[in-house]
C-alpha positions in Angstrom: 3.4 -7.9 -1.3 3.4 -4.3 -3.1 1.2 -3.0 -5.1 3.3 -3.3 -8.1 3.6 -7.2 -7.4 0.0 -7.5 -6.9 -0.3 -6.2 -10.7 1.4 -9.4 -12.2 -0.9 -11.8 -13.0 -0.7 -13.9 -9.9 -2.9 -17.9 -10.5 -5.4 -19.1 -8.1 -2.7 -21.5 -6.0 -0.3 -18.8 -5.6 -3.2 -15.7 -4.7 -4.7 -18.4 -2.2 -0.7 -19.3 -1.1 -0.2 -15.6 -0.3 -4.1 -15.5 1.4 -3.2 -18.2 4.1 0.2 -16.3 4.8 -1.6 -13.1 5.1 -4.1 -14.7 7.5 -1.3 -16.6 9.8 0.4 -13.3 10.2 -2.6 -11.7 11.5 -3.8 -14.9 13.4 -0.2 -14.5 15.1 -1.1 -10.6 16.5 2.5 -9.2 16.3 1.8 -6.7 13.7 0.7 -2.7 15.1 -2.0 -1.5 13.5 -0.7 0.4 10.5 0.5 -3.1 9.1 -2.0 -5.2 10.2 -4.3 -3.1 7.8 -1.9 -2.8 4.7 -2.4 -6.9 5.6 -5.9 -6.9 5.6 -6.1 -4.8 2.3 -4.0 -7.1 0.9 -5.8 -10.0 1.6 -9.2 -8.4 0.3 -7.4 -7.6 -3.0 -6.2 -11.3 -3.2 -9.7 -12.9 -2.2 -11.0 -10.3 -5.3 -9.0 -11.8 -7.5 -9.4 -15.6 -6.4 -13.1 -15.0 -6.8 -12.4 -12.9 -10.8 -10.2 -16.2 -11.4 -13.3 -18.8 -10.1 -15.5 -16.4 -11.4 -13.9 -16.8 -14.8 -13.0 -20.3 -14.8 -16.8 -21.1 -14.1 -18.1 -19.4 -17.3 -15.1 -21.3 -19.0 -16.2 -24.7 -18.2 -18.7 -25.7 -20.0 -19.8 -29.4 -21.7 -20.3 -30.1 -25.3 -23.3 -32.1 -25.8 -23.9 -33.7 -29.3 -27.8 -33.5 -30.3 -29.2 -34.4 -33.2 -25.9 -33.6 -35.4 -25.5 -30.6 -33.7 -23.5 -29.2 -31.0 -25.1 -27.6 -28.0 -23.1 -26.2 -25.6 -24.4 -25.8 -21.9 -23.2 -25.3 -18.0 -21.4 -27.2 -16.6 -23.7 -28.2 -13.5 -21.0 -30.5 -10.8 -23.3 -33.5 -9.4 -22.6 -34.6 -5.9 -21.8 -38.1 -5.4 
């Protein structure tokens, strides 16, 4: 992927998508070492977005709690079942 393409607002499945590619083709050992590292640059700018997206997406969820006629909003805390 090219620096220009990694400008376009990718989402999370398709940053992750391009992730596991990245990491096949370097699992795979093929590449010299000039690729391999345009790779593994890639892949760090990818995993820096997935986490800005998560990142993001956590301070998005939150839960609207109705108290005593008023609304309290809070974080979202996941309980483990």
């Amino acid at each position: 992927m090219e620096e220009k393409e990694m400008k376009q607002e990718l989402n999370f499945e398709e940053a992750m998508k391009r992730l596991e590619e990245i990491a096949q083709e370097l699992e795979k050992g093929d590449l010299d070492l000039d690729q391999s590292v345009k790779k593994f640059e890639e892949g760090m700018a990818l995993s820096k977005k997935c986490n800005e997206i998560l990142q993001e997406a956590e301070k998005r969820i939150t839960i609207l709690i109705q108290e005593d006629g008023e609304i309290k909003e809070e974080n979202f805390v996941p309980t483990e079942d």
